[in-house]
C-alpha positions in Angstrom: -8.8 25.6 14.1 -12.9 25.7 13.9 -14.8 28.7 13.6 -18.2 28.0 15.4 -20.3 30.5 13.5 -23.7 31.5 15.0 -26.6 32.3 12.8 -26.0 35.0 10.3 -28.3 38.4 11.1 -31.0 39.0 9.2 -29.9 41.4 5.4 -30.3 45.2 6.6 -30.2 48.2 4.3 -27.8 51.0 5.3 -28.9 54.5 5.0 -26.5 54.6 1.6 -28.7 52.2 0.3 -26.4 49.2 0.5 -26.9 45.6 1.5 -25.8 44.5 5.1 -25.3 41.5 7.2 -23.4 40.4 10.2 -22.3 36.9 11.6 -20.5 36.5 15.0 -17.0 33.6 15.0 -15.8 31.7 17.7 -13.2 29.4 18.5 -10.7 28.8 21.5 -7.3 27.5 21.2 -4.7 26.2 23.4 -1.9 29.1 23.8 0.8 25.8 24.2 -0.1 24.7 21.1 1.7 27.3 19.8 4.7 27.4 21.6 3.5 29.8 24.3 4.1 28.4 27.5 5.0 30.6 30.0 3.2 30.7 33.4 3.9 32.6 36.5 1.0 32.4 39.3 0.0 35.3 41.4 0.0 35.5 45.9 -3.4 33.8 45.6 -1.8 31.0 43.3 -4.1 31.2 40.9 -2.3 31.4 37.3 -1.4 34.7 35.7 -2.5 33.4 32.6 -4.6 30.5 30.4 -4.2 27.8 28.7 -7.3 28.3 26.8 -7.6 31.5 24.4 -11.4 32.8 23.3 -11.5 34.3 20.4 -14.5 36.3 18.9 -14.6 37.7 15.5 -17.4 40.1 15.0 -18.0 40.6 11.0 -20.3 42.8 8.8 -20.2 42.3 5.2 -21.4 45.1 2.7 -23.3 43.9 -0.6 -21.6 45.9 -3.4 
């Protein structure tokens, strides 16, 4: 798995007077991949669920 990570936000003080930043992660996997593969499909047939699973991490790190 690959984390795509955008660019990092710019260092921000806190009101505490400590050191911040945040960064945004992103990657997608394929649920089969790891052994999920149930599917059911609704009336419309379209399927109840994907293949592909986005996931976002959203991080802030604190400068001790």
């Amino acid at each position: 798995m690959v984390l795509n990570l955008d660019t990092p936000g710019k260092e921000q003080l806190d009101p505490w007077g400590k050191t911040r930043r945040g960064f945004t992660a992103t990657t997608t996997l394929n649920r089969r991949d790891y052994g999920l593969a149930w599917s059911g499909t609704l009336k419309s047939g379209d399927a109840v669920v994907a293949d592909a699973i986005s996931i976002t991490l959203e991080i802030e790190l604190i400068k001790n």
